[in-house]
GUMAR-144098 format. One record per residue (C-alpha): x, y, z; residue number from 1. Coordinates in steps of 0.02 Angstrom, whole numbers. Layout:
NUKOL      u      v      w seq
NUKOL      X      Y      Z NUM
...
# end
This chain:
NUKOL      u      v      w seq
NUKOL   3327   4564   3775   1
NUKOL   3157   4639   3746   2
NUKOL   3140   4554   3607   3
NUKOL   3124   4366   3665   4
NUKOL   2953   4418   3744   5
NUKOL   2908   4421   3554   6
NUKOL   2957   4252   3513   7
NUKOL   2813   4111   3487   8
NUKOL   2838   3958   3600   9
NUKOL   2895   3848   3444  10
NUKOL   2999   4031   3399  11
NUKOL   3077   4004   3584  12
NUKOL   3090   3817   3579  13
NUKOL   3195   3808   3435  14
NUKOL   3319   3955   3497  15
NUKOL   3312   3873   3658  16
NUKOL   3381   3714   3566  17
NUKOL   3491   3763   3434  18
NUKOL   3577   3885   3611  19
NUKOL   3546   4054   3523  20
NUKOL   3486   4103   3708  21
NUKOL   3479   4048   3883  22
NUKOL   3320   3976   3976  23
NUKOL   3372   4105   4120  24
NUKOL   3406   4231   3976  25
NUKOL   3235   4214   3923  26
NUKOL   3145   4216   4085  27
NUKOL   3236   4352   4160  28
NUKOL   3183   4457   3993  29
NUKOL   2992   4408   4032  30
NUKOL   3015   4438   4230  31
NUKOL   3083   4613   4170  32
NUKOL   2926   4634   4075  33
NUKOL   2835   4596   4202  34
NUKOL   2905   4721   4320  35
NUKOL   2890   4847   4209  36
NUKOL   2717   4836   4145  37
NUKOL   2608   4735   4256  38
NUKOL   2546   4867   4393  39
NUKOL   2443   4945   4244  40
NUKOL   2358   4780   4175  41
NUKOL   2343   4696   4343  42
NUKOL   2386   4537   4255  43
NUKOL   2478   4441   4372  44
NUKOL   2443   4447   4542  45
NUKOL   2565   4352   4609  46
NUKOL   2752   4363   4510  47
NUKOL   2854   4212   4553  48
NUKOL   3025   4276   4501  49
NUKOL   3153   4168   4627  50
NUKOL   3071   4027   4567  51
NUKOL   3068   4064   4380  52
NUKOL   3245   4089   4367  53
NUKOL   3284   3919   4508  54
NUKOL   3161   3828   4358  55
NUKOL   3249   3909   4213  56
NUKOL   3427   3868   4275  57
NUKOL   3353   3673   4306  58
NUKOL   3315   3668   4120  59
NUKOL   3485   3746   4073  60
NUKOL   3582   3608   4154  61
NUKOL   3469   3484   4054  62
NUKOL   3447   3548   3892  63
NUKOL   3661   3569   3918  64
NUKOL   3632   3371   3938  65
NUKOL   3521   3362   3795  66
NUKOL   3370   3300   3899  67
NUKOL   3260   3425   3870  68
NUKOL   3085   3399   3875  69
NUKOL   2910   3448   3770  70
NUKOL   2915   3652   3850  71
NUKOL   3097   3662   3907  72
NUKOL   3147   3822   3980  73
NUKOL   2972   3913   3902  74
NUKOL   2904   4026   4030  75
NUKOL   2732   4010   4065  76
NUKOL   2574   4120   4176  77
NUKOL   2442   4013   4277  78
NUKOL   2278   4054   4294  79
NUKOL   2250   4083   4495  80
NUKOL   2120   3935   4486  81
NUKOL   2256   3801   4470  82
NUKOL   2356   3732   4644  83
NUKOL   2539   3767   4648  84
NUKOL   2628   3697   4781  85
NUKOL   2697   3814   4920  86
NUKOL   2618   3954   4790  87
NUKOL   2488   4056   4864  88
NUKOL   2322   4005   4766  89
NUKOL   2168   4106   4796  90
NUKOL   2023   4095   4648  91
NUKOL   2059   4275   4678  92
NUKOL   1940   4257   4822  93
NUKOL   1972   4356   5000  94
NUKOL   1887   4189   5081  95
NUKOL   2064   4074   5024  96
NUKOL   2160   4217   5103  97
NUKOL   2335   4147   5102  98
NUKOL   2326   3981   5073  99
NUKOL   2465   3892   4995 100
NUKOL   2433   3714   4927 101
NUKOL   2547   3587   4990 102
NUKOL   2503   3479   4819 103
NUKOL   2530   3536   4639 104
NUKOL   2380   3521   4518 105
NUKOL   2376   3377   4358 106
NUKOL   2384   3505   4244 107
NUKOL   2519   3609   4321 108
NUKOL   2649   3463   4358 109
NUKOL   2619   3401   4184 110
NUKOL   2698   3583   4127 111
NUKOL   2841   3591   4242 112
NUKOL   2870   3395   4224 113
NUKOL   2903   3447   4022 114
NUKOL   2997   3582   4071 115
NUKOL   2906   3740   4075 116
NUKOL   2967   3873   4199 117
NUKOL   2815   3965   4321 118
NUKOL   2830   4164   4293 119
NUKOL   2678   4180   4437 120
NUKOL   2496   4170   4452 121
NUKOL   2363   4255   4350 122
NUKOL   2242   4368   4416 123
NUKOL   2062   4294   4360 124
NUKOL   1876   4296   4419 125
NUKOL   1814   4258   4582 126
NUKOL   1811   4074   4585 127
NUKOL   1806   4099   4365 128
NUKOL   1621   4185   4407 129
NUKOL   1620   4324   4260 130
NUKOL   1654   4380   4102 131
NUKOL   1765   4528   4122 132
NUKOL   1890   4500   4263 133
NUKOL   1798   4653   4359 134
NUKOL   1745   4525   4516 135
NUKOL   1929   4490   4566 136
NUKOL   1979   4536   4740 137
NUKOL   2129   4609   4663 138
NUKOL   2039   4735   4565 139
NUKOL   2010   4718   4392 140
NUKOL   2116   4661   4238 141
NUKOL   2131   4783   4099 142
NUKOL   2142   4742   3921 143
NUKOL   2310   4808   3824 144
NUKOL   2201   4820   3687 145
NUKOL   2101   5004   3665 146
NUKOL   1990   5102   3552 147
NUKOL   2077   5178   3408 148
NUKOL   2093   5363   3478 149
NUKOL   2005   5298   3652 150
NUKOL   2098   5268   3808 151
NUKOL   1962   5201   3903 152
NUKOL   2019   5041   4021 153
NUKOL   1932   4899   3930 154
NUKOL   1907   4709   4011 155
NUKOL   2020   4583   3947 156
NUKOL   1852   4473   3972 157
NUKOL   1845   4333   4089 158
NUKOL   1868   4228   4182 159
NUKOL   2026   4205   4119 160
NUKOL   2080   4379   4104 161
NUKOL   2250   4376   4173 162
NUKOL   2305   4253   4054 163
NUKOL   2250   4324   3897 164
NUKOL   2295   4501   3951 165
NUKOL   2477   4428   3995 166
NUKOL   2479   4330   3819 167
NUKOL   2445   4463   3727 168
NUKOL   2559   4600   3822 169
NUKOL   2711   4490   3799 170
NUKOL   2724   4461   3983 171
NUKOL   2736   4277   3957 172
NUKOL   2735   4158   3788 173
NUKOL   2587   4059   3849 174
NUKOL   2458   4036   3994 175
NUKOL   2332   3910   4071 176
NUKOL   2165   3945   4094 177
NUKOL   2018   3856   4115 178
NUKOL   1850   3862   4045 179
NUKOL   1668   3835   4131 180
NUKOL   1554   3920   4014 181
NUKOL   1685   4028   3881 182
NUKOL   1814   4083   4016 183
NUKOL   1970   4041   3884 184
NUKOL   1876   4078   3728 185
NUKOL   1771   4242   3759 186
NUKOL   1915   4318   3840 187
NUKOL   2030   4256   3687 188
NUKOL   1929   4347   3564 189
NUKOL   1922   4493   3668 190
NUKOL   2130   4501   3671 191
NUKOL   2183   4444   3493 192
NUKOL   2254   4266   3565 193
NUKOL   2191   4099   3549 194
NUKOL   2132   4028   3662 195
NUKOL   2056   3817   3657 196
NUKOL   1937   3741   3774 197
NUKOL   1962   3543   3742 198
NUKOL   1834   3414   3772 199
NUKOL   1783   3381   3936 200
NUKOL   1904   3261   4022 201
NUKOL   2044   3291   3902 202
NUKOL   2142   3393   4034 203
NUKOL   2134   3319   4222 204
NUKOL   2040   3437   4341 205
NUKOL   2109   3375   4502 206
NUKOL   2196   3502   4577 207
NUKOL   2090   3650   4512 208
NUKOL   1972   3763   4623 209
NUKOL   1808   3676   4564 210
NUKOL   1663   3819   4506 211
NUKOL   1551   3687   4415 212
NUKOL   1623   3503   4411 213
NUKOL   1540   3460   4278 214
NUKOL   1587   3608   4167 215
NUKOL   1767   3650   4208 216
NUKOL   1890   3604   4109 217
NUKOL   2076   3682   4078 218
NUKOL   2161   3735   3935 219
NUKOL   2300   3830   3851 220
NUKOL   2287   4002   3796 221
NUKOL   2430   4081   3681 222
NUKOL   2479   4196   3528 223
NUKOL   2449   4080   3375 224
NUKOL   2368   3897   3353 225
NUKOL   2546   3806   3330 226
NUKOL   2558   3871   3514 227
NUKOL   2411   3799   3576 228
NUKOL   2434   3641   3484 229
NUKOL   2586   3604   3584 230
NUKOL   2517   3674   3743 231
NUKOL   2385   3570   3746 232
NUKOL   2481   3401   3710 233
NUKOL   2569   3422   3857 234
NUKOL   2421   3481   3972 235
NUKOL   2323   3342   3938 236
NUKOL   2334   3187   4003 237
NUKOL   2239   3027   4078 238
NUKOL   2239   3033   4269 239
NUKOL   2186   2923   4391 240
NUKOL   2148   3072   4532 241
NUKOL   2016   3127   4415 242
NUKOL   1872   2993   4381 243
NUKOL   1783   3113   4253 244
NUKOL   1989   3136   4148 245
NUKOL   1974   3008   3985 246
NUKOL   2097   2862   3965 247
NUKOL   2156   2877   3790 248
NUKOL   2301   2925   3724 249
NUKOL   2346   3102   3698 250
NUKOL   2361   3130   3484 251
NUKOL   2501   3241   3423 252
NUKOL   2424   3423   3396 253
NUKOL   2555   3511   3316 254
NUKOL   2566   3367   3191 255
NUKOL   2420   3380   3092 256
NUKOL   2461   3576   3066 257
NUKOL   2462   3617   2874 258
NUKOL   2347   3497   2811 259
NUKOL   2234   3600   2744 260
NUKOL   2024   3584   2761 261
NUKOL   2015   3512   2575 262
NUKOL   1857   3398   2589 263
NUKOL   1794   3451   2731 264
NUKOL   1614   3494   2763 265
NUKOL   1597   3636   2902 266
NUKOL   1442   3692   2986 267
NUKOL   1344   3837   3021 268
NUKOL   1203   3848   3152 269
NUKOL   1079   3977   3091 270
NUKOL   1024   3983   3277 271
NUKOL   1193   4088   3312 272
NUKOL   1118   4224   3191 273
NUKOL   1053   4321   3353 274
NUKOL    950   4471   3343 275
NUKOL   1035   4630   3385 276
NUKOL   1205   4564   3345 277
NUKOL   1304   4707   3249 278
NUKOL   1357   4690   3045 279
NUKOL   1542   4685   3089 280
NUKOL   1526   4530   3187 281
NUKOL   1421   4453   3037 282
NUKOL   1532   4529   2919 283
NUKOL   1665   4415   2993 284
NUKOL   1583   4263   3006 285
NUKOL   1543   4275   2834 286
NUKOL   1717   4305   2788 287
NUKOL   1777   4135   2864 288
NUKOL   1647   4047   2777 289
NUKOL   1734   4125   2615 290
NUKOL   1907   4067   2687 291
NUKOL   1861   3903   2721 292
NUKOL   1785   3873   2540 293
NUKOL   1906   3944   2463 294
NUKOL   2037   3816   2529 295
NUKOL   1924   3677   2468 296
NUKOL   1793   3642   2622 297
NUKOL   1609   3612   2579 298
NUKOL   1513   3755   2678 299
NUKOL   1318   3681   2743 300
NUKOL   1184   3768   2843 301
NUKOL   1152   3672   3032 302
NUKOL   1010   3679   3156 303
NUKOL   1061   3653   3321 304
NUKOL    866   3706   3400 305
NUKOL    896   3703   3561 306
NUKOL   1030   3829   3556 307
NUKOL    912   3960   3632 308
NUKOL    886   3884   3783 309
NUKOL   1082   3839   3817 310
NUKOL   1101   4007   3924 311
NUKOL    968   4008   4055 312
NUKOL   1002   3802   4065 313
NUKOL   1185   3862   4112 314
NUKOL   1155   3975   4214 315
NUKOL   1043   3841   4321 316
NUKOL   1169   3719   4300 317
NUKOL   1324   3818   4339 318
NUKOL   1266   3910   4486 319
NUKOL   1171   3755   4559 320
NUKOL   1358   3653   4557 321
NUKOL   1446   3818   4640 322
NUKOL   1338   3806   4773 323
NUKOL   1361   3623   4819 324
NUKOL   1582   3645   4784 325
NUKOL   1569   3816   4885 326
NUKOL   1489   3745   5040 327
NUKOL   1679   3692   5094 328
NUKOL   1708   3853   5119 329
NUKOL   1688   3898   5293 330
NUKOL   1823   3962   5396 331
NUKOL   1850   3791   5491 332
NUKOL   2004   3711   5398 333
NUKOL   2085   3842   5265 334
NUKOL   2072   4014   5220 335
NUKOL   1999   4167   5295 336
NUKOL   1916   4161   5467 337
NUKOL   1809   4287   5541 338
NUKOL   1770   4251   5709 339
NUKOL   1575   4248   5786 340
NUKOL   1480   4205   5952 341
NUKOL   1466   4014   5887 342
NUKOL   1521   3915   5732 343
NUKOL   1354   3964   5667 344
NUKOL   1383   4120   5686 345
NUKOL   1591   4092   5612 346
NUKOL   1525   4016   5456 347
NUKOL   1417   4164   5425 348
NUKOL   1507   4296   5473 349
NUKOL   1666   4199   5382 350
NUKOL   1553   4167   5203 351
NUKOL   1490   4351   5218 352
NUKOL   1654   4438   5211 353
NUKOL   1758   4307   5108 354
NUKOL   1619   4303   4947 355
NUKOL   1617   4446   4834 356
NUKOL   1463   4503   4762 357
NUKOL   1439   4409   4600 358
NUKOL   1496   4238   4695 359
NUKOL   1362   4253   4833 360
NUKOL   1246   4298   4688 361
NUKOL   1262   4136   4604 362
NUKOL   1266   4042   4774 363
NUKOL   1094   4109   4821 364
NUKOL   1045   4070   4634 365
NUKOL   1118   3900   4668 366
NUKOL   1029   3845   4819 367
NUKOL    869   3910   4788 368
NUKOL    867   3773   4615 369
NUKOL    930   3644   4709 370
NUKOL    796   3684   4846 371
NUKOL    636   3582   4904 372
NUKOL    484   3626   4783 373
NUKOL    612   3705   4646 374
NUKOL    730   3560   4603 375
NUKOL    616   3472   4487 376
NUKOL    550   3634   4402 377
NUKOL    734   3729   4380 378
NUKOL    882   3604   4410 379
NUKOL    790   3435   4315 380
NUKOL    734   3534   4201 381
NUKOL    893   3604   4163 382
NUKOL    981   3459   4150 383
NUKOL    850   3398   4028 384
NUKOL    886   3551   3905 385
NUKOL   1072   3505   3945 386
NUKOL   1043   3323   3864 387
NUKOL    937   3406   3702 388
NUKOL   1099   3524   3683 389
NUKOL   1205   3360   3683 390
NUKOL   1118   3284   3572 391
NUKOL   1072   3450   3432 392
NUKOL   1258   3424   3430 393
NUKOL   1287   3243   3390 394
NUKOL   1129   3251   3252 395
NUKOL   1236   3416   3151 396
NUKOL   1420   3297   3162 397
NUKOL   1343   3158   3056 398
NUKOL   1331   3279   2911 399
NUKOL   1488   3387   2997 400
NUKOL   1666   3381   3037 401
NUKOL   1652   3555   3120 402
NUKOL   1567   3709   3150 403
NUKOL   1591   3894   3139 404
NUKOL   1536   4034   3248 405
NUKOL   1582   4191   3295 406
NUKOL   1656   4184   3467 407
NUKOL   1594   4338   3560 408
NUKOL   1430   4454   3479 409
NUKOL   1553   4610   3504 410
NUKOL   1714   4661   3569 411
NUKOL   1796   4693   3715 412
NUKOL   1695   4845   3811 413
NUKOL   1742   4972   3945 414
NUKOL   1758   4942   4122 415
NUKOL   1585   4948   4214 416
NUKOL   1524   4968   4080 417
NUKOL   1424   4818   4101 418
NUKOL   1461   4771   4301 419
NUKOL   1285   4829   4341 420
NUKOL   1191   4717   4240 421
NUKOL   1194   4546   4277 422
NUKOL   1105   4503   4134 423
NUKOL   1195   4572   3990 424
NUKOL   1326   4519   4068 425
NUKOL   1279   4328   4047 426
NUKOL   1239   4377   3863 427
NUKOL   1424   4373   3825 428
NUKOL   1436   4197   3854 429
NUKOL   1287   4151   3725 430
NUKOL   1420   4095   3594 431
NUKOL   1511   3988   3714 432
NUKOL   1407   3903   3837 433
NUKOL   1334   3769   3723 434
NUKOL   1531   3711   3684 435
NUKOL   1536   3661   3880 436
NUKOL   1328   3608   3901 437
NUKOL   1372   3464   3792 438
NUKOL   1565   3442   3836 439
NUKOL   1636   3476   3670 440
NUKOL   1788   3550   3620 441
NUKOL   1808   3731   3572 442
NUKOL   1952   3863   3490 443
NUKOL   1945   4055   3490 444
NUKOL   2042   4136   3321 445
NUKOL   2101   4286   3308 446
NUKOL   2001   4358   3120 447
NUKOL   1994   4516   3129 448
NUKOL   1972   4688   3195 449
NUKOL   1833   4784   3234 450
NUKOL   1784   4963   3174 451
NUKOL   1858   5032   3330 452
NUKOL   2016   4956   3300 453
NUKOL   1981   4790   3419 454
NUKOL   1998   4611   3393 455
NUKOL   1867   4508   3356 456
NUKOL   1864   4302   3351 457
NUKOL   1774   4149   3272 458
NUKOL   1751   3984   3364 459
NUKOL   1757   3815   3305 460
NUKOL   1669   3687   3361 461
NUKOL   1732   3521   3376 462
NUKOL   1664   3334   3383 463
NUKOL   1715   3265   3553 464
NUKOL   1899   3240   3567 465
NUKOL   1928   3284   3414 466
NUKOL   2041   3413   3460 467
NUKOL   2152   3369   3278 468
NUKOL   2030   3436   3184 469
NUKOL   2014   3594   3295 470
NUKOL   2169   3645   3275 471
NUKOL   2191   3589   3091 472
NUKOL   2049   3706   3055 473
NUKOL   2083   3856   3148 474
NUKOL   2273   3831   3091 475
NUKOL   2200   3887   2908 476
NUKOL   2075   4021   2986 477
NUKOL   2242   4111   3059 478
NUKOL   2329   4105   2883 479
NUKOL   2187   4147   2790 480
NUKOL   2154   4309   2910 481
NUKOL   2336   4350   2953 482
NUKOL   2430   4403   3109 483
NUKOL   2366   4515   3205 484
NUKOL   2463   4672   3254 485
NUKOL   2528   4679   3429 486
NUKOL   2428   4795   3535 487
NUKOL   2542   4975   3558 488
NUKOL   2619   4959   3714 489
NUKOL   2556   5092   3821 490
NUKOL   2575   4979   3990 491
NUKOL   2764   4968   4000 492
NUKOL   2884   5095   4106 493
NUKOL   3042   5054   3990 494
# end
């Protein structure tokens, strides 16, 4: 039954309804997919297969009742960040060793209380620090995407790079991820899915392994924007555990699908027009503005001034709140512990063994901001750029109902081929990172391909939950540009 692993969520929900195929039928066909194609992509890193099928025989016996709910029987990958009770959840980090949660995250029990079914956990990240899935403890994720005539391993992009890579091998029909400064967006673009980072507080973060509280926020990730749309309605939600999660009601996505952008005005910042950024990507930027006026929206030229400033703020930001949510771990309650002459000595040794590189990077980065003598000149400061962002933002949506960038400057790359440099590596994110600065809602589309046969995405912006309009939008982007072909599967043993 290879060929329900092909089948859109809304393709599987309906088949799932009208009985064409079994919940179990259709997770057993992804667990299959999974066991014969995962080693190579590193996707998952922790299959859940005696679960799956316990979960897809559950919503058997109730759609036999005619109870089913939102995501019945549709079989779903989790981004390693998220808590799964009595599921080992790491951040991909060697310092959460084995721990298994004994509560389930927001997000998570609002899937499985609609009825989706848990094919495992996604590899990811350490702690969602990166932008190509190369600072796992499980080793990298690779991309299924390659180079026309290349076979070079390329990242999926990160953090989330489990999920996209599993998305868009067919190894599930959609995945969670969660976004701190482009982690569901950048890798989306890099893949060929889409991937949509709503507005802060729109999804609950309780129950997620915190990075930057004040950034994080979780979304879905999936083959088309119908997907998403329906994803997302059932992700989000208002919950009390979670002071920063937004008590309004939760607006039927897949709804406003097919409206069209007639009368519309849509924005572009001329601050995204960065130097060095190649013709292709620029090429297909320009060809959504002629998409987007052809189906009737009114096209007008934004500044958003402080744009240029967004990265290093982030990076102060970010790295300053990873410091203060990492200081937990320590070797004393959960996780790894490596043992020392006194707890001094535990912590250390504990903290210097459990971090990868890139984690204790930011950590150092971190608490040196935060420090005595620097917090005024780095962190304040930062947070003052942060509020200019914010508000560069709010000026452009008076004249606005959205805006269009190009999600990434280029396409997926090789694998360390950029691991070395901390610094380019950041640059990847110089698309994204304003979308979470100011706490704004944000969609990756699959447009295009590049020259070398890759995909290549453009983000909309969104006012703040305003996620209708999103996915209204980017609903006519994906019609205008087309589907996408499949990447040729040269992962799978079958």
């Amino acid at each position: 039954m290879a060929d329900l692993t092909d089948l859109t969520i809304a393709g599987a929900r309906e088949g799932l309804r009208e009985k064409r195929f079994s919940a179990r039928e259709l997770a057993q066909a992804h667990l299959d997919a999974i066991a014969a194609g995962n080693e190579p992509l590193n996707a998952y890193i922790l299959p859940t297969p005696d679960r799956a099928l316990e979960m897809a025989d559950a919503a058997d016996a109730r759609l036999a009742k005619g109870e089913g709910g939102a995501l019945e029987g549709i079989p779903v990958g989790v981004k390693d960040l998220f808590c799964t009770k009595g599921v080992r959840t790491t951040a991909c980090s060697r310092i959460l060793d084995d721990f298994a949660p004994t509560y389930e995250s927001t997000v998570t029990e609002n899937l499985w209380s609609a009825g989706a079914v848990m094919l495992g956990k996604l590899n990811n990240d350490e702690f969602a620090m990166g932008s190509s899935n190369e600072t796992s403890c499980f080793g990298a994720c690779v991309n299924p995407w390659r180079r026309a005539g290349d076979e070079t391993p390329l990242v999926p992009g990160g953090s989330s790079g489990g999920s996209v890579a599993a998305v868009a091998a067919r190894l599930c029909l959609g995945a969670v991820g969660a976004d701190t400064g482009g982690s569901i967006r950048q890798p989306a673009a890099f893949t060929g899915t889409v991937g949509l980072k709503p507005t802060y507080g729109r999804c609950s973060r309780w129950g997620i392994v915190a990075f930057a509280s004040s950034l994080d926020q979780a979304g879905p990730i999936t083959r088309d924007v119908r997907d998403a749309a329906i994803l997302l309605g059932v992700m989000a939600s208002h919950d009390p555990k979670d002071t920063t999660s937004v008590d309004a009601p939760v607006p039927d996505y897949e709804a406003v699908l097919g409206r069209g952008v007639e009368g519309m005005t849509v924005g572009i910042p001329e601050e995204y027009r960065v130097e060095g950024m190649p013709e292709e990507t620029e090429a297909l930027w320009q060809q959504g503005i002629a998409w987007l006026e052809a189906a009737g929206a009114e096209i007008r030229e934004v500044s958003l001034p402080h744009t240029k400033y967004a990265l290093p703020a982030y990076y102060i930001v970010a790295p300053a709140e990873a410091s203060s949510n990492l200081a937990r771990y320590d070797g004393v309650r959960y996780g790894l512990r490596v043992p020392g002459e006194d707890i001094v000595d535990m912590y250390e040794n504990t903290r210097a063994e459990g971090f990868g590189p890139e984690v204790k990077r930011r950590v150092l980065i971190g608490t040196y901001v935060l420090s005595a003598g620097y917090y005024d000149a780095y962190y304040l400061k930062a947070q003052k750029v942060r509020t200019l962002i914010k508000r560069d933002f709010e000026q452009a949506f008076e004249d606005v109902d959205v805006l269009l960038t190009p999600t990434t400057p280029t396409p997926a790359f090789g694998i360390g081929e950029k691991s070395g440099d901390p610094i380019e590596m950041y640059l990847n994110d110089i698309f994204t990172v304003t979308v979470n600065m100011s706490g704004l809602p944000g969609i990756s589309v699959p447009a295009g391909l590049s020259k070398e046969g890759l995909p290549l995405g453009l983000q909309l912006i969104g006012k703040a939950f305003d996620e209708e309009t999103l996915v209204r939008v980017a609903h006519m982007i994906e019609e205008a540009a087309g589907a996408l072909p499949a990447p040729e599967n040269w992962w799978s043993k079958s």
